[in-house]
N, C-alpha and C positions, 0 to 999 in steps of 0.2 A: 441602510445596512440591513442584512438578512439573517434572520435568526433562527437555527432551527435546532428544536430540543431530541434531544438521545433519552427517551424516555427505560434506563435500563435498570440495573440494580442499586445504581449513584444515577442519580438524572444528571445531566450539565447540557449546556448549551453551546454550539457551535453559530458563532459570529462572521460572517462573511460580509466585508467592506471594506473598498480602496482607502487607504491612510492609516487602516486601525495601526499600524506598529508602532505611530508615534504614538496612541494613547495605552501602548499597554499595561500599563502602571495603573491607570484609570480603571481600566477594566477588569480586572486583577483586584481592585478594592474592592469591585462587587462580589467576589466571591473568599477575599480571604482578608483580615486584616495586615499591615503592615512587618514584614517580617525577612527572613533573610531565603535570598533567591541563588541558587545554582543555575548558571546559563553553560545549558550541553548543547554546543555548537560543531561543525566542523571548519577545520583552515578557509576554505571559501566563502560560508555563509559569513563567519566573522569578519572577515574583509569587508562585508558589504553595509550589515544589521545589527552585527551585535551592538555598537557603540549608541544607537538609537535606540535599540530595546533599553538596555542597560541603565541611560539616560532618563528613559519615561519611567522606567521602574522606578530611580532616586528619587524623579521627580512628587511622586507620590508615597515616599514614604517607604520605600522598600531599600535593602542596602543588596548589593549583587556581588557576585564570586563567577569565574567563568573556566570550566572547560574545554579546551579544544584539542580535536583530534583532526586526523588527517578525512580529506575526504574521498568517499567510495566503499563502492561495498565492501574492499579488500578490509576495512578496519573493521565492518563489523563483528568482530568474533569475542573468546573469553579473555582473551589479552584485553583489549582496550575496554571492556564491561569492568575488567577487574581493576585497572588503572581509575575508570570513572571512581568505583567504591570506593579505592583509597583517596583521591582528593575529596569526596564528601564526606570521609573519616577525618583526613586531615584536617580540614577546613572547622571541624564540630558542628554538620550540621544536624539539625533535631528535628522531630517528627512536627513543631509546630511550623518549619520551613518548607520552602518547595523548592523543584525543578523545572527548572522552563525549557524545554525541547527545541531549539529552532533550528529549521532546517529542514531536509527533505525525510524520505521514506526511512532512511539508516539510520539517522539520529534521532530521528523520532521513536524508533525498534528499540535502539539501543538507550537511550534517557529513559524511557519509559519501564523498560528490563529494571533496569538500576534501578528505579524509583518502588517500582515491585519487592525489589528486596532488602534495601538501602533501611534497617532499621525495622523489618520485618515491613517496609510499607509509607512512605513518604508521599504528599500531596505532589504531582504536577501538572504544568498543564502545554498544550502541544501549540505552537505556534508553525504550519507545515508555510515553508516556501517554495516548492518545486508544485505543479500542477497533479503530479502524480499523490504527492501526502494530502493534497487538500482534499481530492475526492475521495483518497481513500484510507488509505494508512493513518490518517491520525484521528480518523473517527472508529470507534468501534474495542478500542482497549488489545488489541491484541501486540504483544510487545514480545522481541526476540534477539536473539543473535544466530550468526549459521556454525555449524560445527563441520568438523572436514569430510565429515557423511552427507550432509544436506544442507539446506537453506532452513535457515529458523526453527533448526528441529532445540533449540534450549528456547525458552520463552515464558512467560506468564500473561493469565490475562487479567487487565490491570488498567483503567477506565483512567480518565483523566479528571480534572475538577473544570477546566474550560477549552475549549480552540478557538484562537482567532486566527481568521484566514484575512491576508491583503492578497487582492489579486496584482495589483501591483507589482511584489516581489517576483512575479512570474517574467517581469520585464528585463531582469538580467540573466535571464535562460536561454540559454545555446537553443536553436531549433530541434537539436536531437533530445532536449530534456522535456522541450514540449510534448513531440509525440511520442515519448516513451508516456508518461504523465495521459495521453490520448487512446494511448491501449487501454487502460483502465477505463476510462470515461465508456467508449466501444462497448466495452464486456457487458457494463448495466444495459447498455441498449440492449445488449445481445439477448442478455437474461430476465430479461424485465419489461423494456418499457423502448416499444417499438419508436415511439415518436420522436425519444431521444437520440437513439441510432440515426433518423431521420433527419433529423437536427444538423449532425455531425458528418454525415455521411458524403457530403462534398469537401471536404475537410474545415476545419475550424479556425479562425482567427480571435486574435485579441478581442474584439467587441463580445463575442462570444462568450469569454470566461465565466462570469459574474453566473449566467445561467446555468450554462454546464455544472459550476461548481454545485450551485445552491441544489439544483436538481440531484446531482449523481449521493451529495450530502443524505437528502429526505431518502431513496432510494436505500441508502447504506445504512439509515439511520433503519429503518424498516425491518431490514434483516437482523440486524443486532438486535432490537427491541425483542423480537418475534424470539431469536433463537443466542441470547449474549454466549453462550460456551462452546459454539461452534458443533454441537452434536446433530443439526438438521437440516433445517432449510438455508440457514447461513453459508452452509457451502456452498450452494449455489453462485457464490462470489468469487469461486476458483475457477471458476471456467477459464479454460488454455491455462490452467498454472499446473496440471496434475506436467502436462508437456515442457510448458514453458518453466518452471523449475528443474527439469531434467536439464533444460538447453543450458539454461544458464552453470548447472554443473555441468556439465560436459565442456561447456568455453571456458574451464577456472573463472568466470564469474566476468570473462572480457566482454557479453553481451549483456546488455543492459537488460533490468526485471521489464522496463514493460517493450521494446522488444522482442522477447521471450516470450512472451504472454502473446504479443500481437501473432507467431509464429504458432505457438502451441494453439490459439483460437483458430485457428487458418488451419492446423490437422484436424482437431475434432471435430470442424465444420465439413470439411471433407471426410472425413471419417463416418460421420453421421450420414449423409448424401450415399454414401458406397453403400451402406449398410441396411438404406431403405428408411433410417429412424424421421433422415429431416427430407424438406422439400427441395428438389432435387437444384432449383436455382439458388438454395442458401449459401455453399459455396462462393460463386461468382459475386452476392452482394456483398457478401463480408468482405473480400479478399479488395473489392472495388473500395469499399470505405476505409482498406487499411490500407493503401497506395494512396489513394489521397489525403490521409493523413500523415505520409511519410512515414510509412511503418514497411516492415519486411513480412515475407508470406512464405518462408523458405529457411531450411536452416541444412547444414553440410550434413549433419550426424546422421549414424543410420537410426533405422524404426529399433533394430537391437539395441544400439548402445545409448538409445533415449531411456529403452525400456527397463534396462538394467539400472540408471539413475534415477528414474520414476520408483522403483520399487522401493529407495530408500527411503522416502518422501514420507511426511506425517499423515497423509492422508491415508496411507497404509490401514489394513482393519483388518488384522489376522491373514488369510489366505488370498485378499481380493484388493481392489483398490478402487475409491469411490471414483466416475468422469463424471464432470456436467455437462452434456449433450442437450443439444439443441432440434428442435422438429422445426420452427420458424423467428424469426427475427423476435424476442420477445416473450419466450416460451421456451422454458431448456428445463430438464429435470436430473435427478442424479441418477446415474449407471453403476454400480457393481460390476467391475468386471474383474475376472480371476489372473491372479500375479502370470499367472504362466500365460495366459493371452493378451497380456498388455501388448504383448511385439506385433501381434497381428492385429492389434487397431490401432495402435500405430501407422503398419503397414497401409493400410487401410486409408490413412489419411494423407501419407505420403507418394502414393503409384506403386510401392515395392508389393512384388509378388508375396501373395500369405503363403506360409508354407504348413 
């Protein structure tokens, strides 16, 4: 098993090894005594997990309560945040309880949101099953819901007491949740650490996981450590999301986050190349690495009607909007550029004439 510590404002450690779901109970003592557990699931995950988790939790002394909502990003909003609050009022649970997250990137947002406010602040801790939460969404504290203006513009940031990742669970996942889950992984190469791009860049199989994870984990872990409130270098984690959250509103939410991301990497890489910032072959290696992972490079919407979604975005900062642009595989810095020229780097990144 791999273990790697979030050295932040609450330290906790992220557990990465085949089987941990049946010991979660086990694991779970080492950081909290005996007490009573909210499991925030969605309809699928709990098809698969919940009844194991649940089980290992008794097993050790925990007694459990469970949540579940429908799955997809369509639920993550203040409807079902507010529903969560009321079954953890119903239920009476107390600050000395927790919440166990399991599941992908939404209910890990969204359990985590709750646990944020749930009593001014309740312990939990994130158990991510999709590929996409283990690399990234459940390390790092950042929890939200989307409002009908954007994507995760309600949120708090709100650390966890533990993660345990099985890569395992990634074994009942549709191909397309893989390489949604694969855009992510991409993006640290992009931003960080050539070798892992490298790595990945014929695309990735099962044997693969264990590393990817552990890797993209230390990487994630880095940036939080360095910068936990998201005021600096942390953004460097959004790269293709200032876009690929546009895309995703602009489809009502029908293309997937990493999708989106893999699309929106694919303009500002192009983008950067037109503009002279990055080496002129970056394009072409990205776009190769996200074909082979079964990713798209292309989205319908124009460079306007991204940019008019983009400007809602929280990344927003008075009159400008932060990009993280790239000069080489490994190497990306953050851009300021002003709201009224979002369209034309856009443009920029898609063929369409600047005007």
């Amino acid at each position: 098993m791999d273990v790697v510590r979030v050295n932040v404002s609450k330290p906790y450690d992220v557990l990465i090894g085949r089987g941990i779901l049946d010991s979660v109970g086990e694991r779970l003592r080492e950081v909290s005594e005996p007490c009573r557990c909210a499991v925030i699931t969605d309809d699928i995950v709990s098809e698969l997990y919940k009844e194991r988790v649940v089980q290992s939790l008794e097993a050790s002394g925990f007694s459990a309560v469970s949540f579940v909502f429908q799955n997809g990003e369509q639920s993550k909003t203040l409807a079902t945040f507010g529903k969560a609050l009321e079954f953890l009022a119903e239920q009476k649970l107390s600050r000395t309880d927790l919440v166990v997250a399991l599941g992908g990137g939404v209910v890990g947002d969204l359990a985590g949101f709750v646990s944020s406010v749930y009593l001014r602040g309740v312990r939990f801790i994130q158990i991510p099953t999709t590929l996409l939460a283990a690399v990234d969404s459940s390390v790092g504290g950042k929890t939200a819901v989307d409002l009908a203006a954007g994507k995760n513009l309600a949120g708090a940031f709100y650390q966890p007491e533990l993660v345990l990742c099985d890569p395992d669970t990634l074994s009942t996942l549709p191909a397309e949740f893989i390489a949604d889950g694969m855009a992510e992984v991409i993006k640290y190469g992009m931003i960080y650490d050539k070798e892992l791009f490298s790595f990945v860049a014929g695309g990735a199989n099962s044997d693969m996981y264990e590393r990817i994870i552990r890797r993209c984990v230390e990487i994630k872990a880095h940036f939080v450590e360095n910068d936990e409130r998201d005021n600096g270098i942390r953004q460097l984690l959004n790269f293709g999301h200032t876009a690929g959250h546009a895309i995703e509103k602009c489809s009502n939410m029908t293309i997937t986050h990493g999708n989106a991301v893999a699309i929106g990497m694919a303009i500002v890489a192009k983008a950067c190349a037109a503009m002279g910032i990055a080496e002129q072959s970056l394009p072409s290696e990205l776009i190769s690495c996200l074909r082979n992972n079964n990713l798209p490079v292309e989205c319908e919407f124009t460079a306007q009607e991204l940019a008019a979604a983009a400007l809602s975005d929280k990344k927003r900062r008075g009159g400008s909007i932060s990009v993280v642009v790239v000069r080489a595989v490994g190497d990306s810095f953050l851009k300021p550029i002003r709201c009224e020229e979002t369209a034309d780097f856009f443009k920029q990144g898609m063929g369409e004439e600047s005007v």
